[in-house]
C-alpha positions in Angstrom: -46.5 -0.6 -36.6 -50.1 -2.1 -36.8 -51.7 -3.8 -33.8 -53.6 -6.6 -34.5 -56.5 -7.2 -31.6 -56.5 -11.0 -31.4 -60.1 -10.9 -30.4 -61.1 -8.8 -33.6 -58.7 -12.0 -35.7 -60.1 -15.1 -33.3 -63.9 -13.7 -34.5 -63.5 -13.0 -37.8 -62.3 -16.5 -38.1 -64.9 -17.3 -36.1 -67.5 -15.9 -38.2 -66.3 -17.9 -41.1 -66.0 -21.1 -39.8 -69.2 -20.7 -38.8 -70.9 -19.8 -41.9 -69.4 -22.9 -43.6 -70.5 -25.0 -40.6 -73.8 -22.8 -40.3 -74.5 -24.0 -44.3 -73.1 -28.0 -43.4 -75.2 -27.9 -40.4 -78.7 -27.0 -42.3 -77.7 -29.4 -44.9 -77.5 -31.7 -42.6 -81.0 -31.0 -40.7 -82.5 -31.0 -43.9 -81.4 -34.4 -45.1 -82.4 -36.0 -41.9 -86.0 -34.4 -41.7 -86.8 -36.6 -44.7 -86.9 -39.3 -43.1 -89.4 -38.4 -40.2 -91.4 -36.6 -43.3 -92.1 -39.8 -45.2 -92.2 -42.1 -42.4 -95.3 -39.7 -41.2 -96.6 -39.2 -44.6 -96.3 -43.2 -45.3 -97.8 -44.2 -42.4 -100.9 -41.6 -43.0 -101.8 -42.4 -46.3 -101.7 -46.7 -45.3 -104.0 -45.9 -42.2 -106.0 -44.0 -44.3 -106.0 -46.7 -47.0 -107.1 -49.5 -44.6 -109.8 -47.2 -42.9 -111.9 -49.2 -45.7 -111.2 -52.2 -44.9 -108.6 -54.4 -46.9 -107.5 -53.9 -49.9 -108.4 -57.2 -51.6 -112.3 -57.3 -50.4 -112.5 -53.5 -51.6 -110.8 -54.3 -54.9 -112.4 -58.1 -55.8 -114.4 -58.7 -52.9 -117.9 -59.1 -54.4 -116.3 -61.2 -57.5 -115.0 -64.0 -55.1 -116.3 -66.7 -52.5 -116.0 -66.8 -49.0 -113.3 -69.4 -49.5 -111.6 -67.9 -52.1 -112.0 -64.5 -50.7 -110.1 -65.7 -47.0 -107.0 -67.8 -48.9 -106.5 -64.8 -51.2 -106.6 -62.7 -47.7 -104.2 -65.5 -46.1 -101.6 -65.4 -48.7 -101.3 -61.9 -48.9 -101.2 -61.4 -44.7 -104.1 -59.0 -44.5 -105.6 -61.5 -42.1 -103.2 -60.7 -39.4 -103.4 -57.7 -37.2 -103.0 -54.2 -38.4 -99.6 -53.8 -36.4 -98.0 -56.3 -38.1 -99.3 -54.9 -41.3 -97.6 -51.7 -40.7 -94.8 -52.5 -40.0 -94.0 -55.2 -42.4 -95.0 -52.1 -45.4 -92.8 -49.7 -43.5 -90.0 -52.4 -44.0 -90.8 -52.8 -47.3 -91.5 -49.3 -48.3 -87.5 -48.2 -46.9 -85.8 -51.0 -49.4 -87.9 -49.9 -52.6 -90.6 -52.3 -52.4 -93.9 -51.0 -53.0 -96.2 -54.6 -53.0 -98.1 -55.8 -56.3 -101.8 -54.2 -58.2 -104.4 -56.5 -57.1 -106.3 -55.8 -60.0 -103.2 -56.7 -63.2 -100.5 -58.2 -60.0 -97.8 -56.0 -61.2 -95.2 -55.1 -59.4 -95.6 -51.5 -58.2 -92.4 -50.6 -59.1 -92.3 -51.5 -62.7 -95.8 -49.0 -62.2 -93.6 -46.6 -61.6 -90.9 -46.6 -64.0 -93.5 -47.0 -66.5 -95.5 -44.1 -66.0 -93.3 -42.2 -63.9 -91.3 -40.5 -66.6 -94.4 -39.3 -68.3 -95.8 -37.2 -64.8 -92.1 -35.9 -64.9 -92.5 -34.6 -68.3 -95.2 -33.0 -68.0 -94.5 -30.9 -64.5 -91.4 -30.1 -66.1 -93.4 -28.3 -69.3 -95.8 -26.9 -66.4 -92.8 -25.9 -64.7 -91.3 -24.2 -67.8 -94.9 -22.3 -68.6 -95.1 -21.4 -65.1 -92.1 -19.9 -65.0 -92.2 -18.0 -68.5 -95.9 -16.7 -67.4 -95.7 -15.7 -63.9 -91.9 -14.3 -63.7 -92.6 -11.7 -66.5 -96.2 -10.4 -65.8 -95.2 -10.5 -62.1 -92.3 -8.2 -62.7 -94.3 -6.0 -64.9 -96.9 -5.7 -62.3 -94.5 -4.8 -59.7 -93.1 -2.2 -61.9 -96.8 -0.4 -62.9 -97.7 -0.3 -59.0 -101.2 0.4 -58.6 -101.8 1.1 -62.4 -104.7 -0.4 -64.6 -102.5 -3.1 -65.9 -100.9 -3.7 -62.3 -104.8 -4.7 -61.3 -105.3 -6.7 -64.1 -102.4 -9.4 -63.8 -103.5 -9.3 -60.0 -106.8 -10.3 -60.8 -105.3 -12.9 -63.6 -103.5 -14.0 -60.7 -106.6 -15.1 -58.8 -108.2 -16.3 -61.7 -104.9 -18.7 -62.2 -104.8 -19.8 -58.9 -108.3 -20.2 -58.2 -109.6 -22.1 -61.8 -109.2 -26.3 -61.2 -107.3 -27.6 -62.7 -109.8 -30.1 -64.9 -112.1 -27.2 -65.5 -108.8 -25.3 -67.4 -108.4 -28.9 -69.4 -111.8 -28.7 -70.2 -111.8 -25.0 -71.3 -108.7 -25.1 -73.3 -109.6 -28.2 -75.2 -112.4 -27.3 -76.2 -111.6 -24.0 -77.4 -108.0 -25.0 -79.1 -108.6 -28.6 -79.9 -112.5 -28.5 -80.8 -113.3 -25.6 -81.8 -109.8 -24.2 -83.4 -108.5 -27.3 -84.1 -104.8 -26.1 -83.4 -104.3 -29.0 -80.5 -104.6 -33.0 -79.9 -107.4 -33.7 -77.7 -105.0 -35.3 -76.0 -102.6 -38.2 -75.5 -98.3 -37.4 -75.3 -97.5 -37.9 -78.8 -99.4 -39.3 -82.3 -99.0 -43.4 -82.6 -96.6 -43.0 -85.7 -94.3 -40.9 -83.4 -95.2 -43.0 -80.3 -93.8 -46.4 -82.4 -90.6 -44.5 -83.4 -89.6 -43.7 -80.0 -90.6 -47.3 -78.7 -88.4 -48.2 -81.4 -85.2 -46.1 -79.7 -82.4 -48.2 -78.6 -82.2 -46.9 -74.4 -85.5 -45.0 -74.3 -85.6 -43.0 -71.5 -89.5 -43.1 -71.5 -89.2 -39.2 -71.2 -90.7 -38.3 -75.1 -88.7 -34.8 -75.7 -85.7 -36.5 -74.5 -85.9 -39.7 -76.9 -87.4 -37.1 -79.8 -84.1 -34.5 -78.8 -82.0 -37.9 -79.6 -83.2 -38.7 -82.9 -82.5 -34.6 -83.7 -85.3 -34.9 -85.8 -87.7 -32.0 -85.8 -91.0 -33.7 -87.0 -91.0 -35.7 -83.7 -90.0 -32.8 -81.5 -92.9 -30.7 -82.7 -95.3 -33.3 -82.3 -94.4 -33.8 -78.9 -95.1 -30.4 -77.8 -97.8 -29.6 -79.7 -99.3 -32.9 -77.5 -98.0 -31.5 -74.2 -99.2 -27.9 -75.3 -102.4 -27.9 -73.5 -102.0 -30.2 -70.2 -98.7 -28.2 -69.6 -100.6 -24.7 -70.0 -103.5 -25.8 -67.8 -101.4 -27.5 -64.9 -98.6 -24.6 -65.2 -100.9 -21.8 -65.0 -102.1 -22.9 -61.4 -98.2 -22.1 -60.5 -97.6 -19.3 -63.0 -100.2 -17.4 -60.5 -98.3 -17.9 -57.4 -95.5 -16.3 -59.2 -96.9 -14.0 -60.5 -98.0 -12.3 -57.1 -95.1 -13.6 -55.4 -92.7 -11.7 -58.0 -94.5 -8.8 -57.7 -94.6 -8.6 -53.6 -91.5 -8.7 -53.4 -90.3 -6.5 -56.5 -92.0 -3.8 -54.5 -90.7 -4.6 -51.6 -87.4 -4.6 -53.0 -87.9 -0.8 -54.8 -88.4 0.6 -51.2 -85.1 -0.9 -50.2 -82.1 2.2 -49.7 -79.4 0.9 -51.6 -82.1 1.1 -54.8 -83.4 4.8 -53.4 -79.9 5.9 -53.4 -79.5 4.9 -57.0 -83.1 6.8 -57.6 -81.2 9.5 -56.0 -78.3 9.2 -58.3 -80.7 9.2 -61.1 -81.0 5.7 -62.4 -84.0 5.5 -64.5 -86.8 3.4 -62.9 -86.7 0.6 -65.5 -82.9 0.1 -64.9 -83.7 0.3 -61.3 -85.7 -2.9 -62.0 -83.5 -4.7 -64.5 -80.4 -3.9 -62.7 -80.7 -4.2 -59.0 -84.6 -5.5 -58.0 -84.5 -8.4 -60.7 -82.6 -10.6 -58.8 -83.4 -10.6 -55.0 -87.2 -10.6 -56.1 -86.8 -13.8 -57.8 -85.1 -15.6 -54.3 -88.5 -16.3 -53.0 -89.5 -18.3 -55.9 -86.5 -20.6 -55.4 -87.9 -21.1 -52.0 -91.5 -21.9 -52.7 -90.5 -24.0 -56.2 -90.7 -27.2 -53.5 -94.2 -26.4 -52.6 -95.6 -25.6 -56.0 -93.6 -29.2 -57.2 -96.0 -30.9 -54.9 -99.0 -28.9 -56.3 -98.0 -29.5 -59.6 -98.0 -33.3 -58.9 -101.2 -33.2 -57.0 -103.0 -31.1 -60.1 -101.3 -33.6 -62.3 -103.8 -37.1 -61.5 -106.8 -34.3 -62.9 -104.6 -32.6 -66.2 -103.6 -36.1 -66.9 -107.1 -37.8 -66.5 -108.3 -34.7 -68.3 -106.1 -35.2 -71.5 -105.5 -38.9 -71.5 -101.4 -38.0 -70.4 -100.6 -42.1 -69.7 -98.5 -41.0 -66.6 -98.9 -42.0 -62.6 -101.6 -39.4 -61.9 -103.8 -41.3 -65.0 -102.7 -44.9 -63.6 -103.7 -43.6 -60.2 -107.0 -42.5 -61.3 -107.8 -45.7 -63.1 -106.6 -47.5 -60.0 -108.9 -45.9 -57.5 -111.7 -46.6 -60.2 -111.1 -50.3 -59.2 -110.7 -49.7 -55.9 -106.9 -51.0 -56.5 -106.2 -49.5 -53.2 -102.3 -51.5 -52.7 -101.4 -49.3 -55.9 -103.0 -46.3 -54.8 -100.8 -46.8 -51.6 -98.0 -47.4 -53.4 -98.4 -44.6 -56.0 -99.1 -42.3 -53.5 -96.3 -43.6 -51.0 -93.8 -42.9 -53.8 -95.1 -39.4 -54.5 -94.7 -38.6 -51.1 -90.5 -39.6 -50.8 -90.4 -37.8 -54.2 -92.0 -34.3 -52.5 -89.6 -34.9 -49.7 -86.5 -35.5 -51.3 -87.5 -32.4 -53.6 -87.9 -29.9 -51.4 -84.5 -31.3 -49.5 -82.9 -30.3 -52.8 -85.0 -26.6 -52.7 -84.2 -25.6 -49.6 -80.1 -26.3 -50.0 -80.4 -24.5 -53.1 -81.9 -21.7 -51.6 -79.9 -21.8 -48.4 -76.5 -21.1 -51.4 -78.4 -18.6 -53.3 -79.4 -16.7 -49.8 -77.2 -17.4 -46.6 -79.6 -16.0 -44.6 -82.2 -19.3 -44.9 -79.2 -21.2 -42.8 -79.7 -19.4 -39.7 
């Protein structure tokens, strides 16, 4: 007859319960950190905004009376005192409402549907380069320690990471578009192809999508041959974060036991690597992938400026040219709930991949 130890039962049940509450719990702490994060990052950049001066006398000041000047000031409340300001844009901000351009008076919002698909597009092909660049050369560099080609890629690495972003534009067009002539100088798609997806009955605004749609090849090509270039430029910031990431911690991962008692056993090195290294060296860059979202968005107002890419980061540029500074708020307001909520969505995927982020 067996004898149970209730103690050894009551904490082994224990222990389970509280890894599912353990993974609820961080959920939870995660979701509600958003809102402290934007409500800091909000109030920064509007602070910041109004440090000078309002954003109507900045924007159309020297193109208007006095009179004119003080009832457009009136109407839009930026006469009364920066508190009430504040607060009045916080309400706004937390139901969706971002205010109106000075410069065109469109609604923020409709700003942002516009052009926001297109910034999505094109950190998701930065994404996708990033990630087929700096997985790869970050494993192989891992695997040839030490070796010529292991300094190399780490040197690459730097040369990824450190290059701006508008100076890698500038480099690859004009060596593929100017000089080669493989590439667009720049734009998302050719106007033939840009009035056939206009002409798509539920556009998404999102080009590959609408082009996948249609099934037809033609379009598809021409969209990526467009998003060729700012993609490659923006991703490879990323791509060498990986890269040196991937490798760290592919090396780190060799020295472990469980894989020197398969050395032992004599697994062959590159099995080694395929078979039990691959995997928990690529946990960290499910981690990071928050981060280097934000990056990519930031590097994105340059790569689309760069290559005439018609998405927020361009609109942003054109509105800071003005001195638009309610859209610039707004632009960069929305950016800002975007990060949050994507590294929320980061860190719970990380948390199921590896249950040791909960704790």
């Amino acid at each position: 007859m067996t004898i149970v130890d209730e103690r050894t039962v009551g904490s082994t049940a224990a222990a389970k319960t509280g890894g599912g509450s353990g993974l609820g719990r961080y959920i939870l702490v995660r979701f509600l950190l958003i809102i402290p994060t934007v409500f800091i990052l909000v109030s920064l950049v509007f602070f910041l905004m109004r440090v000078v001066g309002d954003p109507i006398t900045a924007s159309v000041g020297g193109r208007l009376t006095e009179a004119q000047l003080a009832e457009r000031l009136h109407a839009a409340g930026y006469d009364r005192p920066i508190l009430v300001q504040y607060l009045e844009y916080l309400g706004q901000v937390f139901t969706g409402d971002f205010g109106r351009t000075i410069t065109d008076n469109r609604a923020i919002s409709e700003v942002l549907t516009t052009y926001g698909a297109a910034t999505v597009e094109l950190v998701f092909f930065a994404l996708v380069v990033a990630l087929v660049v700096g997985i790869p050369l970050g494993m192989l560099a891992g695997y040839l320690r030490d070796r010529w080609p292991d300094a190399l890629l780490r040197i690459l690495a730097i040369l990824c990471y450190a290059t701006p972003v508008f100076f890698a534009g500038l480099l690859l067009k004009l060596i593929f578009s100017v000089g080669l002539g493989w590439f667009p100088l720049g734009g998302r798609a050719s106007t033939d192809v840009q009035l056939v997806l206009g002409r798509i009955q539920g556009s998404t605004g999102i080009n590959i999508v609408d082009a996948l749609r249609t099934g037809r090849w033609d379009l598809i090509s021409d969209i990526l041959m467009h998003a060729a270039l700012p993609a490659t430029a923006l991703g490879l910031l990323t791509a060498g974060i990986f890269l040196r990431l991937v490798r760290t911690n592919l090396i780190g991962t060799l020295g472990m036991d469980y894989v020197d008692a398969a050395r032992s056993r004599g697994v062959g090195e590159l099995r080694l690597v395929r078979k039990h290294a691959y995997k928990p060296a690529l946990i960290p860059i499910v981690t990071v992938m928050g981060m280097q979202i934000a990056l990519m968005l930031g590097g994105a107002i340059l790569t689309e400026t760069t290559f005439e890419w018609r998405g927020l980061g361009f609109q942003l540029a054109q509105y800071l040219a003005t001195r638009d500074f309610v859209a610039v708020q707004g632009i960069v307001a929305f950016l800002a709930v975007i990060v949050a909520v994507t590294n929320f969505v980061v860190d719970v995927i990380a948390a199921l991949i590896d249950p040791r982020v909960r704790y």
